[in-house]
Residue, then its C-alpha position, 0 to 999 in steps of 0.5 A: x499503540x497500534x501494532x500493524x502485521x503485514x500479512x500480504x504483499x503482492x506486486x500490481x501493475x507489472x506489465x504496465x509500469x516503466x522501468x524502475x517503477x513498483x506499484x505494490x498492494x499490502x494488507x496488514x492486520x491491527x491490533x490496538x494494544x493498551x498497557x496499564x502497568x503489567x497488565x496488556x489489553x488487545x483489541x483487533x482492528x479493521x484491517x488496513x489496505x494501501x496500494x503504494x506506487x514505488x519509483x526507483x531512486x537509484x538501482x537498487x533503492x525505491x521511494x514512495x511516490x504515493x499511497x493509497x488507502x482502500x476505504x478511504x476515497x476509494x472502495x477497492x483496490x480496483x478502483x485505484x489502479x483505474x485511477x492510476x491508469x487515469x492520472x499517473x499515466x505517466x509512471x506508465x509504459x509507451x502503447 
């Protein structure tokens, strides 16, 4: 079972996005933890990074929209919000 502490949240993005529209980054630390019988195991894993864009449903609730993985396709967290800024760019205010 792997167990996800979310140790970091920061909102991305904030000037950028229209109205009721979140682009949110968290970092969790995992730990792969294995039980036999009384006995518990705990690994530490690699750290996780999303960027998550989060559209308002109503007032007072968000959806997910999308997530992104750091290391997955792309390598940063810099190269996600190019990508947003490139292919959401309709999630984005009017210049």
């Amino acid at each position: 079972m792997i167990v996800k502490d979310l140790v970091e949240t920061r909102e991305l993005m904030i000037e950028e996005m229209k109205e009721n529209v979140v682009v949110v980054y968290e970092r969790f630390d995992n730990i792969d933890c294995h039980c036999e019988g009384n006995n518990v195991e705990q690994v530490e894993c690699e750290p996780e990074e999303v960027v998550q864009i989060l559209v308002g449903c109503s007032e007072d609730s968000l959806t997910n929209y999308k997530t992104f993985e750091v290391g997955e396709k792309y390598s940063s967290v810099d190269e996600i919000l190019e990508n947003i800024r490139k292919n959401y760019s309709d999630l984005l205010k009017s210049r």
